[in-house]
Backbone as numpy.savetxt, mean C-alpha at the origin, in Angstrom:
# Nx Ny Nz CAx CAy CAz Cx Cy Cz
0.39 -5.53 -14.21 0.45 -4.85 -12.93 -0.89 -5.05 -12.22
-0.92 -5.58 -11.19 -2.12 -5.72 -10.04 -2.55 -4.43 -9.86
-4.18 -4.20 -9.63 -5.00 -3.37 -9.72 -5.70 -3.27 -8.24
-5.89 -2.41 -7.08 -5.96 -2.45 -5.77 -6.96 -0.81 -5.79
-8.05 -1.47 -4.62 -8.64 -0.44 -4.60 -8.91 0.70 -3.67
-8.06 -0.06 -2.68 -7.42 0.70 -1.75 -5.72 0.33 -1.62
-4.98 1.61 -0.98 -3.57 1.27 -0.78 -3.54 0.47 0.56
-4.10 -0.10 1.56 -3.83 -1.20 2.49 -3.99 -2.97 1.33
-4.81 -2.88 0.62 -4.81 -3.34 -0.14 -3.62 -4.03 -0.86
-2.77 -2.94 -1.49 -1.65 -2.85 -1.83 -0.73 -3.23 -0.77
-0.83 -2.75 0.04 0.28 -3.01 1.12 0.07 -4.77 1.24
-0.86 -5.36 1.33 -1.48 -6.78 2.06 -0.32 -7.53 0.54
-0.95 -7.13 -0.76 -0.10 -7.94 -1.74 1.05 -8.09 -2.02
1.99 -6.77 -1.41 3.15 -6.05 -1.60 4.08 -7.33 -0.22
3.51 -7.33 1.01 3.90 -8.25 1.94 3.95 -9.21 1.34
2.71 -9.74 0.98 2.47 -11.43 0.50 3.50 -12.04 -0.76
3.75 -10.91 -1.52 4.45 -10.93 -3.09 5.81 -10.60 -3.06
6.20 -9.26 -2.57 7.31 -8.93 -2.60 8.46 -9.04 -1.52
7.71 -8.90 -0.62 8.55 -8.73 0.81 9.36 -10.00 0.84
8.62 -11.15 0.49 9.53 -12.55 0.75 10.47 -12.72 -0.18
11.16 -11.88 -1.34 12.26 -11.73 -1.73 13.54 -10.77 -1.45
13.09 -9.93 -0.53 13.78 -8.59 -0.12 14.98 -9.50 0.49
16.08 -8.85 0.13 17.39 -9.07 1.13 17.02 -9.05 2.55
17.64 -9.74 3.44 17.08 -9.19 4.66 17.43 -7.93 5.27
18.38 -7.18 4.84 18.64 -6.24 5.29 17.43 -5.04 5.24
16.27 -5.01 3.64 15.29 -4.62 3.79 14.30 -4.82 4.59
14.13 -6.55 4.32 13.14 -6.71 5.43 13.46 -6.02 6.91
14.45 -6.12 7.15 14.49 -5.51 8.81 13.96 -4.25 8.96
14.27 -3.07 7.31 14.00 -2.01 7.43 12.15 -1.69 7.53
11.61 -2.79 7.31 10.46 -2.88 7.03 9.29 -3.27 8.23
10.07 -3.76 8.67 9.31 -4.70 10.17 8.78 -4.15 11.03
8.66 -2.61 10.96 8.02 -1.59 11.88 6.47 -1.68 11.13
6.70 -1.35 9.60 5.55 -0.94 8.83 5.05 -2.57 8.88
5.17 -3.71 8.60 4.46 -4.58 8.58 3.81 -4.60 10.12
4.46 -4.94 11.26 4.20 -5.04 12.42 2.85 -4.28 12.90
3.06 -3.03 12.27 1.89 -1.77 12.18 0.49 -2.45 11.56
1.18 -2.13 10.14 -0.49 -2.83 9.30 -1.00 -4.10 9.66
-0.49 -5.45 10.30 -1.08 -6.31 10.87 -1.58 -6.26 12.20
-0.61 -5.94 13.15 -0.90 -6.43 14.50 -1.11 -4.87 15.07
-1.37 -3.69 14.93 -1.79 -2.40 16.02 -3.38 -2.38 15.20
-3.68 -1.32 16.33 -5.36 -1.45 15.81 -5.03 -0.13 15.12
-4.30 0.55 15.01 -4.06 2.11 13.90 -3.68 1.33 12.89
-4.25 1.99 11.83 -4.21 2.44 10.30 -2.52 2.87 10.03
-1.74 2.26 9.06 -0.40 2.52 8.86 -1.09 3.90 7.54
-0.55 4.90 7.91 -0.90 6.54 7.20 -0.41 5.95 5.57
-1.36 6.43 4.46 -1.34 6.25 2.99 0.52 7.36 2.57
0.86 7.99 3.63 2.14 8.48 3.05 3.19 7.62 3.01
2.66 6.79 4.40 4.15 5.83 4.51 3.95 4.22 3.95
2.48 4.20 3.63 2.28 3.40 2.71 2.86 3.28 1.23
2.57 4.65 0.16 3.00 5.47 -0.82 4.78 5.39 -0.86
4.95 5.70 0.26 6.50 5.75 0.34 7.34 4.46 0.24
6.84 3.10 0.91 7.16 1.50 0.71 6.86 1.67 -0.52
5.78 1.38 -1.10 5.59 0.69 -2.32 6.53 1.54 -2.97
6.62 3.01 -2.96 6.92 3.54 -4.35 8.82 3.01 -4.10
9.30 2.75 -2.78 10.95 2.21 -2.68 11.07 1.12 -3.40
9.89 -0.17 -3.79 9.95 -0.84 -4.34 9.56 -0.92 -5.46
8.97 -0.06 -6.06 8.45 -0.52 -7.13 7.69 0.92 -7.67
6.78 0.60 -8.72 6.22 2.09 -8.90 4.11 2.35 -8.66
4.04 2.95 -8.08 2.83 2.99 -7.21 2.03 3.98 -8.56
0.74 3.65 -9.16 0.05 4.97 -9.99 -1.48 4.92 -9.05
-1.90 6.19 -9.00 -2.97 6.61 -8.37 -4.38 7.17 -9.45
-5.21 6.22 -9.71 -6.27 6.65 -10.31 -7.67 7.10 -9.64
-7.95 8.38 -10.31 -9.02 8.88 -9.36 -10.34 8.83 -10.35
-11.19 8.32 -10.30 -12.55 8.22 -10.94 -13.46 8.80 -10.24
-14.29 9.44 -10.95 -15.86 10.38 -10.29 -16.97 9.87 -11.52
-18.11 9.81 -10.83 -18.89 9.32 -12.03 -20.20 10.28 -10.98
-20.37 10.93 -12.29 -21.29 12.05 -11.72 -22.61 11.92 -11.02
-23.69 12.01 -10.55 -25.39 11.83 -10.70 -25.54 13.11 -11.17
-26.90 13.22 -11.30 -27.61 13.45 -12.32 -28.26 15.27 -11.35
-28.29 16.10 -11.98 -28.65 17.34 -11.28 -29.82 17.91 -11.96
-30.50 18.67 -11.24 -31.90 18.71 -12.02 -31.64 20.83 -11.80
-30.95 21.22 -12.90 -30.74 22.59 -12.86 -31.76 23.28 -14.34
């Protein structure tokens, strides 16, 4: 499974990888959200991002913190 470190990210591989096998009946359903993330100058929102990938496939969200150092 491909590793992305942002979800536009995801979205860019998800087009490039998956989309060109979709029935077309998906693709059509899709052509708003691509149209969005390439060609408008707005940001397609991480819900409706979350929401594609996870119709296709299964999306996991890892959150890492790596502390500094506190002088208590």
């Amino acid at each position: 499974m491909p590793e992305f470190k942002t979800l536009p990210e995801a979205l860019d591989w998800f087009f490039e990888n998956v989309f060109p096998h979709l029935p077309t009946e998906d693709k059509r359903k899709l052509k708003d959200v691509k149209y969005d993330h390439y060609k408008r100058a707005t940001n397609v929102s991480a819900n409706r991002i979350r929401r594609v990938l996870n119709t296709y496939g299964k999306v996991e969200t890892f959150h890492r913190f790596e502390g500094g150092k506190t002088d208590k």
